[in-house]
Structure formats: structure tokens, C-alpha cells
C-alpha positions in Angstrom: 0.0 0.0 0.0 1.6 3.4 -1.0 1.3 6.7 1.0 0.8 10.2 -0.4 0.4 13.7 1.4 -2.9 14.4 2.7 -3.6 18.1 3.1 -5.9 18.5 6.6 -9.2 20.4 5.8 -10.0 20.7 9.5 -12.5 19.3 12.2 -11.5 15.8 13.8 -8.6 14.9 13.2 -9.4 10.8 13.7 -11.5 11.0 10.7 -10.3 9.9 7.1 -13.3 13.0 6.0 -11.0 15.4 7.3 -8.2 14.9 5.1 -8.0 15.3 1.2 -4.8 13.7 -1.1 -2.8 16.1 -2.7 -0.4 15.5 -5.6 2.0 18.4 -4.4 5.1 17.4 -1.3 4.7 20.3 1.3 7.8 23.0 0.7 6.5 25.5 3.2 8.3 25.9 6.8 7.1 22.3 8.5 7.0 24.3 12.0 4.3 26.0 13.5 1.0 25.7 15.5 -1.5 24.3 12.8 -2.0 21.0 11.7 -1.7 20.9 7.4 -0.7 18.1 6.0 -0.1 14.6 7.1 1.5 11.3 5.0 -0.9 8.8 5.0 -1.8 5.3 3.3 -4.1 5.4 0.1 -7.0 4.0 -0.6 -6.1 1.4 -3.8 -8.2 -1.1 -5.4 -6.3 -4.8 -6.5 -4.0 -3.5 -8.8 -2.5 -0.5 -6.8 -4.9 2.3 -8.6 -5.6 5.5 -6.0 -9.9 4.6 -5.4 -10.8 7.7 -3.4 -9.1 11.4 -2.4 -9.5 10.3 1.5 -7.0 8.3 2.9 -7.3 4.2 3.7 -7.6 5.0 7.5 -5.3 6.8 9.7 -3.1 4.3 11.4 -2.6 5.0 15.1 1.2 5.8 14.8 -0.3 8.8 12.5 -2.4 9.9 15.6 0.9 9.7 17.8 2.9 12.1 15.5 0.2 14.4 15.1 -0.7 15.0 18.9 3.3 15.4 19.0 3.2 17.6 16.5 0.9 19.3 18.0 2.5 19.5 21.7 5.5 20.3 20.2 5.2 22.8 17.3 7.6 21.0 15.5 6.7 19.0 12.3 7.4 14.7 12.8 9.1 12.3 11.2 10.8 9.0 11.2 14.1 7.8 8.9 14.0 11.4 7.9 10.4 10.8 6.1 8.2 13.9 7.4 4.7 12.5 8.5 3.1 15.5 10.0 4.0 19.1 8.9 2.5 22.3 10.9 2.6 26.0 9.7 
């Protein structure tokens, strides 16, 4: 299952409604107080194609770096892959 960059349209922040896939990688400053976008798992049919512009789900460890994020100001990631990026 592949991942893409989800931007965060607001409200709850549990729900796969309040995210929308984007085709652009974030290149503003990651830092900052507000939740934008977040690297999450797509939702794919059985050959791999993208089926919907919300993500899959949003997998717990997603939940972790975003309340870190959010505690922290400072955007999260893992094996230098951003997950979470504020502004």
C-alpha cells in the first residue's frame, strides 16, 4: 500500500473526512501551531490504482505524531520521512 500527502481540511482529526490527497510534497516551513498536511496510506483497489481522495484509514502511529506535532510545534518524522508538517 503506497502513501501520499494528505492536506488536513479541518474538524477531527481521527476522521479519514477530514483529510484530502494532494499530488504536491509540502515546501513550506514544517513548523508552526496548525495541523496541514499529514502522510498517509491510500485507498487502492487490487491492482495498486488511488480509489478515493481520502485516505485508507489513519493508522494509530499517525495519531501519535500528530498530537506530537501538535504539543510540540515542531513538524514529525521518522528515517528522515516527514509524517506530520504544521505551519
Amino acid at each position: 500500500m503506497a502513501n501520499s500527502w494528505y492536506a488536513y481540511l479541518g474538524g477531527d482529526v481521527t476522521l479519514i473526512s477530514s483529510y484530502r490527497r494532494t499530488s504536491v510534497v509540502p515546501t513550506f516551513k514544517k513548523d508552526g501551531n496548525t495541523l496541514s498536511a499529514v502522510y498517509l496510506p491510500d485507498a487502492e483497489d487490487e491492482e495498486g490504482n488511488v480509489t478515493s481522495v481520502y485516505p485508507a484509514y489513519i493508522p494509530s502511529s499517525a495519531l501519535d505524531y500528530i498530537a506530537e506535532a501538535l504539543i510540540t510545534g515542531r513538524s514529525q518524522s521518522s528515517d528522515s520521512q516527514p509524517y506530520v508538517c504544521l505551519r
